[in-house]
N, C-alpha and C positions, 0 to 999 in steps of 0.2 A: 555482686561481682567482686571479684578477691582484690584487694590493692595492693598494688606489685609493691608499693613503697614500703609494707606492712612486711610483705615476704623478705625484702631486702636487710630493713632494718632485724627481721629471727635469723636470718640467713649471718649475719654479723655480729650477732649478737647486743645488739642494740649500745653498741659504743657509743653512740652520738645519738642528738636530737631524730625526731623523726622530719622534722624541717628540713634538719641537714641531711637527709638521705634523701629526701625531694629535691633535695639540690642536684645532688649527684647520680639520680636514677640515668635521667635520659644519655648521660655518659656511661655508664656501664652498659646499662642494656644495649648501648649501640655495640661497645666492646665487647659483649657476650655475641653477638650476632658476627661482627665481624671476623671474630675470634673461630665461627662457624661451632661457640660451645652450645647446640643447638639440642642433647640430651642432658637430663638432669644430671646423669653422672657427670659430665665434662660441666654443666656448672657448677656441681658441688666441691670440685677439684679448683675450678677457679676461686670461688669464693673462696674457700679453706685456706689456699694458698695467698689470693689479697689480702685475706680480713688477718693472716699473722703477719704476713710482710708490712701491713699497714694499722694492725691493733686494731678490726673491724671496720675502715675509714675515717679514725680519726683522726692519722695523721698522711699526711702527701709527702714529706719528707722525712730523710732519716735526723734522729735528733744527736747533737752532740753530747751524750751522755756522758762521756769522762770529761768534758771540761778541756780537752787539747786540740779543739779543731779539725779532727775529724785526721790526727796523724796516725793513722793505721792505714790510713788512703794515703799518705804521701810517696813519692818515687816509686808508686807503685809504674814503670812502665809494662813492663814483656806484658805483662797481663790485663790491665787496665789501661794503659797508655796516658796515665798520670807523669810525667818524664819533663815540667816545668815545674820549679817551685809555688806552691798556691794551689795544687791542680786537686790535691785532694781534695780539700773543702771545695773549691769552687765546684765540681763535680762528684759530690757526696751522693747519695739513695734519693732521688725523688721518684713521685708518682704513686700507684698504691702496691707496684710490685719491684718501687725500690732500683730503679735504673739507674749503675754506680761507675764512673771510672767516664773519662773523657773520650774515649775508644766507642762503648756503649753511646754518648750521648752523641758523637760523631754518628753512628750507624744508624741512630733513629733518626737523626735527623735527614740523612739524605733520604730513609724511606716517607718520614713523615711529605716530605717536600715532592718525591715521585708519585706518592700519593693523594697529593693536592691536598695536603690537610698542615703544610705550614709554607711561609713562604719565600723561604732559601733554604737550599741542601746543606747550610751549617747553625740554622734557627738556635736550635739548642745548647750546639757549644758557643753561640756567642753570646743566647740569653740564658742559662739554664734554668734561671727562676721560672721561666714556663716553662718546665715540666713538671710542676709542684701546681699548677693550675688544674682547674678538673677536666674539662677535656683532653687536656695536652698528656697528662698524667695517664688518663683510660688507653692516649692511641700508646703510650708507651709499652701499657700493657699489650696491648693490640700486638703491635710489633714484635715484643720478645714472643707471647706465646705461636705466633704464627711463623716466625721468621728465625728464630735462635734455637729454640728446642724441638722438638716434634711431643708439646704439651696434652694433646689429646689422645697420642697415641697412650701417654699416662694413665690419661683419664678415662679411658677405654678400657685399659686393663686392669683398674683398678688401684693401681700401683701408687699410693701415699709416697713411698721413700724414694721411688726414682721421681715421679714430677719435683721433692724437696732436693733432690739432690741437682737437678735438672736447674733449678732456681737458686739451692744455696754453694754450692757447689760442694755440700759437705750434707749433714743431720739436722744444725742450730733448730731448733725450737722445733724437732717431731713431735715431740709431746703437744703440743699446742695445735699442730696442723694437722696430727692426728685426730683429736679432739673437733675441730672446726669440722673435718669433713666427714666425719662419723655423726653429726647434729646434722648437716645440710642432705646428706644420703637419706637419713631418717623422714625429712621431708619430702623426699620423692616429686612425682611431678608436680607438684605446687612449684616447685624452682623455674617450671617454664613460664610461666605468667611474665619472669623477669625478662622475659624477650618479646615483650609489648611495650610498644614505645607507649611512654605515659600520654604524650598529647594525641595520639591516636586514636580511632574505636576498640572496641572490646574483639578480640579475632572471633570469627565467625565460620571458621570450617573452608567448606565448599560452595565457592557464588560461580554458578552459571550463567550465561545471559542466554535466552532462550533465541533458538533461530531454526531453517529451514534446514532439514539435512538432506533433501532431495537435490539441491542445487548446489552441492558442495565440489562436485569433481568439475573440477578444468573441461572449457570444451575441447582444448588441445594443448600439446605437450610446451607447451612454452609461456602459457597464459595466466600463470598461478598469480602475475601480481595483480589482475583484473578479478579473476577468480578472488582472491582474500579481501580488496576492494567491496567486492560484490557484497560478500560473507557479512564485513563490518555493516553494511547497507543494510541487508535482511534482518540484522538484529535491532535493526531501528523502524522496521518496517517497511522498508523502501525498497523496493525491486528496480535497480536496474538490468541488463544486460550484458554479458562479457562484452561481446562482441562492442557496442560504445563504450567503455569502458575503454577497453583495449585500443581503439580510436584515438581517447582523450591524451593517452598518456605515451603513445607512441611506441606501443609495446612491438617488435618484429618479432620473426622466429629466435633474435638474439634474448629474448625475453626485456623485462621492462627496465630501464637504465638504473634507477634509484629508487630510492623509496619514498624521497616527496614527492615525484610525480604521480603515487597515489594517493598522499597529500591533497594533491593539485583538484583530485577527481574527488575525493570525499568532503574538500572544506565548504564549495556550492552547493554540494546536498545537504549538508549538516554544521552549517556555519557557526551554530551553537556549540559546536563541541573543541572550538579551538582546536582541531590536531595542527601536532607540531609531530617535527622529526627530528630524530637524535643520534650522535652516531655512537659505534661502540668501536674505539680505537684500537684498543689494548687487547692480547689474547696471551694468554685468559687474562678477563676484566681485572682491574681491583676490587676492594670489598667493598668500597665505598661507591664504588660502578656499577657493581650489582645490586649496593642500596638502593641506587637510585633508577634503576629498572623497576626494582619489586615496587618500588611507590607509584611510578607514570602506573604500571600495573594495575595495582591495586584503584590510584584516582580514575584510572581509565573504567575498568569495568563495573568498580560501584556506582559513578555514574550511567550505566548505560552504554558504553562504548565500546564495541572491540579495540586489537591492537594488531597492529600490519606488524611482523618482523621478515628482515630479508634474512634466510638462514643459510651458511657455508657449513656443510656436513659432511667431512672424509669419511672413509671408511671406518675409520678407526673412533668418530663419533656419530654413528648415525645416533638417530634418538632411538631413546630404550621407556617402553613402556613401563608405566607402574600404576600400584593403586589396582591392578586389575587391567589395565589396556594389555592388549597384543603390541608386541612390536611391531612400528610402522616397516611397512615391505621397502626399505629403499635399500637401493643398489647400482652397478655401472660405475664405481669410482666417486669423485666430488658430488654430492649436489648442490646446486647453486640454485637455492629457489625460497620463494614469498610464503608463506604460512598468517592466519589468524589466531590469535590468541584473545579467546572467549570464554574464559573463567579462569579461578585459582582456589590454592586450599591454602590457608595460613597456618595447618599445623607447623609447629615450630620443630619438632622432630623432623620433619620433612615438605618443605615447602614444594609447591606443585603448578602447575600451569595446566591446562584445561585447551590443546591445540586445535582448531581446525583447517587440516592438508586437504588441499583440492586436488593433490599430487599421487599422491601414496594411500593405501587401504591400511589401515579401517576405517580413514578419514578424518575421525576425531577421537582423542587419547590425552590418557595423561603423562605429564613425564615430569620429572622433577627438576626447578627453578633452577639449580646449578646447573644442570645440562643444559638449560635452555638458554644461561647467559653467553658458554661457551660457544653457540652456536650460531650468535648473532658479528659476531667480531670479524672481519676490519666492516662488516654493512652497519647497517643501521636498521630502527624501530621508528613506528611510527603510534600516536597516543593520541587520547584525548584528553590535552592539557587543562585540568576541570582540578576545582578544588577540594580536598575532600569533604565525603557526604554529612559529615558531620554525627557518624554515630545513627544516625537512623530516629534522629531527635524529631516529634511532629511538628507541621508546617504549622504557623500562629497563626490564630483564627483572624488576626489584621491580614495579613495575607490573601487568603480564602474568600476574605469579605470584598478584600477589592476586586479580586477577582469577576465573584460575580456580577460585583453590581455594575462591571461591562459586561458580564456574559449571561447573567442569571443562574438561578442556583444550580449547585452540579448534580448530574447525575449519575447516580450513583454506580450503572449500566457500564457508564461508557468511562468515568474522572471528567468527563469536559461539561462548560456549564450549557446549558438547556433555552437557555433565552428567554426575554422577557414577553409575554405575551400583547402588554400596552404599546410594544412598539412596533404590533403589526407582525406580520406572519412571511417567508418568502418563499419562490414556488413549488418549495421541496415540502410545503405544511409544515415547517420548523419554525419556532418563535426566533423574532431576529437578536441578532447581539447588538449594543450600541454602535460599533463600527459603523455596520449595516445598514441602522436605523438614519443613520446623520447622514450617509452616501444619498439614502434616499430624498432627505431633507435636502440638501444639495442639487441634486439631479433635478427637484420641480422647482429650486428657485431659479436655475439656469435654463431650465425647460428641454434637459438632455434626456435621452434613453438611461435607466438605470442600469448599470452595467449586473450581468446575472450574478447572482450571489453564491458560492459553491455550496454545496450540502454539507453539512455539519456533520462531526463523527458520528458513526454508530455502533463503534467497538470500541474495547481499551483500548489502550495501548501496549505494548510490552513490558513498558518501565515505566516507574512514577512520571507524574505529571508535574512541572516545575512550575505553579501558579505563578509564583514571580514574574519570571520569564516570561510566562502568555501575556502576563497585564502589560508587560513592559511591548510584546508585540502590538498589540490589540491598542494599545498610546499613539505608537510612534513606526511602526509598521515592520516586520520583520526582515530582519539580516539578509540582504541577498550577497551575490557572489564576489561584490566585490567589498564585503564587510561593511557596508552600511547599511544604514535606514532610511528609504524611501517613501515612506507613508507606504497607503493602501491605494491600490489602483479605482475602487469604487470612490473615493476622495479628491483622486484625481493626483494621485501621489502626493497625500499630505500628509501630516503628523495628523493626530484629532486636533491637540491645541491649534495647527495651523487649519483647517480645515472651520474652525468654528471662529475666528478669527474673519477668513475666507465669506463667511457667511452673511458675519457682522457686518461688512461692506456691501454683500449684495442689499441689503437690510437698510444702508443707510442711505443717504443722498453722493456721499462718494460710495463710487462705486470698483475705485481702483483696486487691484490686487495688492495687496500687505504684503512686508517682507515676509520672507520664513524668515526662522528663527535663526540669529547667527550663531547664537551659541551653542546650540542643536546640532546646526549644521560642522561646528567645529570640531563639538563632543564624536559626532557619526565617523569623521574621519579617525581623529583618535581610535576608536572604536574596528574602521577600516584596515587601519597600519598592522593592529595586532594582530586581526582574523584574517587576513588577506597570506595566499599563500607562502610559505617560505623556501624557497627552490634553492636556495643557497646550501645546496648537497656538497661537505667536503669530499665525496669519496670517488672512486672513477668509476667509469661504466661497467656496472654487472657482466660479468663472464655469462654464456649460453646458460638458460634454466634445463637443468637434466631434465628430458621427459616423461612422462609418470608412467608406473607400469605396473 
């Protein structure tokens, strides 16, 4: 795999350490992203044009070379708004594109601050030594190319001397920026790698989560947010119904109020998946808004998850297929309605979303992630707040081991473990797990009916199997609805530890029940608080969902 830190530091010509370009990656690549320089030419113009503004990142700020304090900046007002004694130097070039004149630091700063990336609208002019820091430096950059020039229209056209003139507001150093960006063009898409965040996976294309397209359409014009409910369910295997669905969450002909309320309907099915909702304020997002879509995104369905979004679509934005989809058929004005989002494509060229419409034909299409952020503003999305997968790195054979040796070893048929055969068989002919086998144990020293044992899987499942997580059910009993752990009902709703405990008393001369465990019980709530739904929706109630046609 290519190491972006390797292309960074050819891309600059290795002015500095390769350390120090590991420093500064995951700030640029964000500022490449943000910046939307998302083809190699619009990065090779960025780069060209940082790596002279700042000597390849060697330096963050401008240096006082002649020795006077930077009086070429002084009483510079009409055009920098340098207009107090001191003003030059104190707001001389920082960052890696050289942000000069107390007017500029004024500007970035109320965006930096609109932006939620400092934390007052005058950050800069009261500190401006953070701008010369490495984050603070890249939104600099961020800012000017997004907000002061039209930089990619540049770098679109190829045009070296208007992006130089764009930034110097003259020639100074074309020789140099010519040179930088004639070396980084020559690289071609190698430069894209530079828009993978270092701590991330390697990009992977197209991830699908596999599900039913027979049950995709709405059973009626108002139901899409039961309907995309359902969708995220199927992709976990679970079939429920529109119709309860649409019950749970109080859906009328006005369609469904918000988007936790389908929340509310998927956290008891799928307690494990933590969904959370989010809203999307701003129209159109910021960059930093849409970063943090594409991530819920991304953690969502590498785990396994679909994603609820409530979509606001004018005329004037319906979605627009690509990649090969037909345009979805919407029409009638607004639509105001729910969708699933069940896969993505991480080209960097063109990032993509993977929709399934209960609403609209073809039903399922692609469309690309910018359209998709515009789409969701003043509603909200709903995710499975999951950490990420980790790269696809294998499960450690301690893991696996513990596994089985509650469940016996896996089979290789289904991912799930097979049972042990010395602990007795139950009436499906399946060897038991230990759960089961202590239920039983329990049940003849109480001299109770054993409660029936359900049959054990006999197919995969759609998505990895998280061993962890089973042990941890298979311990202490699995998550129900209101985010706890209640033991296993063959136990008698016990944890195992509690349950063998439990035993030990029938076993002795006392024979009183034990406490559970308090600390157990403390941890389950903890546990409860987080998984337990969140309804606290800032947004007001959904206008009527357009009917589908």
């Amino acid at each position: 795999m290519t190491d972006p830190v390797s292309v960074l530091a050819d891309a600059m010509q290795w002015s500095v350490t390769y350390e120090r370009y590991a420093e500064l990656y995951p700030a640029l690549s964000q500022s490449l992203r943000e910046s939307e320089c998302t083809t190699y030419d619009r990065i090779a113009m960025y780069c060209a044009q940082t790596g002279h503004e700042s000597a390849g990142l060697y330096y963050m700020e401008e240096q006082d070379w002649n020795g006077d304090n930077y009086a070429y900046l002084e009483g510079r007002c009409d055009d920098l708004g340098n207009c107090s004694p001191g003003d030059g130097a104190k707001y001389h070039g920082r960052g890696p594109i050289q942000v000069t004149g107390k007017y500029n630091y004024t500007e970035c700063s109320q965006w930096a601050f609109d932006e939620g990336l400092a934390p007052s609208p005058t950050f800069f002019v009261d500190i401006p030594e953070e701008l010369a820091q490495d984050d603070n430096g890249f939104h600099g950059v961020t800012w000017y190319w997004t907000t002061q020039r039209p930089m990619n229209d540049a770098a679109d056209a190829h045009d070296i001397y208007l992006a130089t003139y764009y930034i110097n507001g003259g020639y100074n150093g074309i020789e140099d920026r010519e040179q930088r960006y004639n070396h980084c063009m020559s690289m071609g898409d190698l430069l894209l790698v530079l828009l993978q965040p270092k701590d991330e996976r390697p990009l992977v294309g197209e991830r699908v989560l596999s599900y039913n397209p027979d049950i995709i359409p709405q059973e009626t014009g108002y139901w899409c947010g039961p309907a995309s409910a359902q969708m995220c369910l199927d992709m976990r295997g679970i079939y429920e119904s529109e119709q309860t669905l649409a019950n749970e969450m109080g859906t009328d002909d006005g369609g469904t109020d918000y988007v936790a309320l389908i929340e509310q309907s998927l956290d008891p099915r799928l307690p494990e998946a933590n969904y959370s909702s989010h809203d999307a304020p701003h129209d159109p997002p910021s960059a930093p808004e849409k970063e943090a879509l594409w991530d819920a995104l991304k953690r969502s369905i590498d785990n396994g998850y679909g994603v609820v979004m409530n979509w606001v679509a004018p005329p004037a934005n319906y979605p627009i297929g690509i990649k090969g989809s037909p345009n979805p058929s919407y029409g009638g004005g607004t639509v105001f309605h729910y969708v699933s989002a069940a896969g993505y494509d991480d080209n960097p060229s063109q990032r993509a979303v993977w929709i399934v419409d209960s609403g609209f034909q073809p039903w399922h299409y692609w469309i690309s992630f910018d359209q998709c952020c515009t789409l969701i503003p003043p509603k909200a999305f709903c995710y499975a707040n999951l950490p990420h997968t980790g790269g696809g790195e294998p499960m450690s054979d301690e893991t696996v081991w513990v596994y089985e040796q509650l469940c016996g070893p896996i089979n290789p048929a289904t991912g799930y473990g097979s049972g042990w055969p010395q602990l007795g068989q139950n009436e499906h002919g399946q060897n038991l797990y230990y759960v089961d086998a202590l239920g039983r144990t329990l049940a003849m020293l109480e001299g109770e009916p054993f409660t029936d044992i359900q049959a054990q899987p006999t197919a995969a499942p759609r998505n990895p199997l998280d061993y962890s997580a089973l042990s941890l059910d298979l311990l202490a009993g699995p998550v129900t609805a209101d985010g706890e752990r209640h033991g296993w009902p063959q136990l008698g709703n016990r944890s195992v530890t509690d349950t063998q405990a439990h035993i030990n008393s029938l076993l002795s001369e006392d024979s009183g029940e034990p406490p559970l465990q308090k600390a157990h019980q403390e941890q389950s709530s903890l546990v409860g608080n987080r998984l337990s739904s969140r309804l606290r929706e800032r947004g007001q109630r959904q206008e009527p969902d357009s009917p589908a046609t």
